[in-house]
C-alpha positions, -999 to +999 in steps of 0.1 A: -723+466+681-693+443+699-689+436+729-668+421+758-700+410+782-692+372+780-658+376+785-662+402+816-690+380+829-669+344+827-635+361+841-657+368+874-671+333+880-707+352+873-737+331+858-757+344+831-784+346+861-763+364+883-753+392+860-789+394+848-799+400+885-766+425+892-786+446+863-819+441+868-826+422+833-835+387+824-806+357+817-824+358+785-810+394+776-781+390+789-779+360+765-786+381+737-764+408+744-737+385+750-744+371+717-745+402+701-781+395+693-794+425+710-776+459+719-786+472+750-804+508+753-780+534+761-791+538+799-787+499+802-756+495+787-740+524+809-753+502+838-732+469+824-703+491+824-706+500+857-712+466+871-678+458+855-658+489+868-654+502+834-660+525+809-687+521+785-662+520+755-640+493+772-673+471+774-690+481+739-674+492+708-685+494+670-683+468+644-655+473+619-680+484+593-693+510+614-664+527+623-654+532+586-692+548+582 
């Protein structure tokens, strides 16, 4: 799964830390979501979109082998 964490994170000044504490989750997640390392459970990543104001398809989407699936 792709997403747009770093990118949301960076365009509002936030530390790895701080968005890690805005969701209740270690920096160490949030490193590996942001690395695509990890996708979030579905409750979780619902919460990252919410933090950001968005939807959860503006925030995560699937991987261009996925979507042909």
């Amino acid at each position: 799964m792709k997403n747009i964490v770093k990118r949301l994170r960076v365009e509002r000044g936030w530390s790895q830390a701080r968005l890690g504490e805005e969701l209740n989750i270690s920096r160490q997640s949030v490193i590996a979501i942001e690395a695509e390392r990890y996708d979030p459970s579905l409750p979780l990543a619902f919460r990252i979109a919410r933090v950001f104001a968005l939807p959860i398809e503006a925030v995560f989407f699937p991987e261009e082998d996925d979507a042909q699936s």
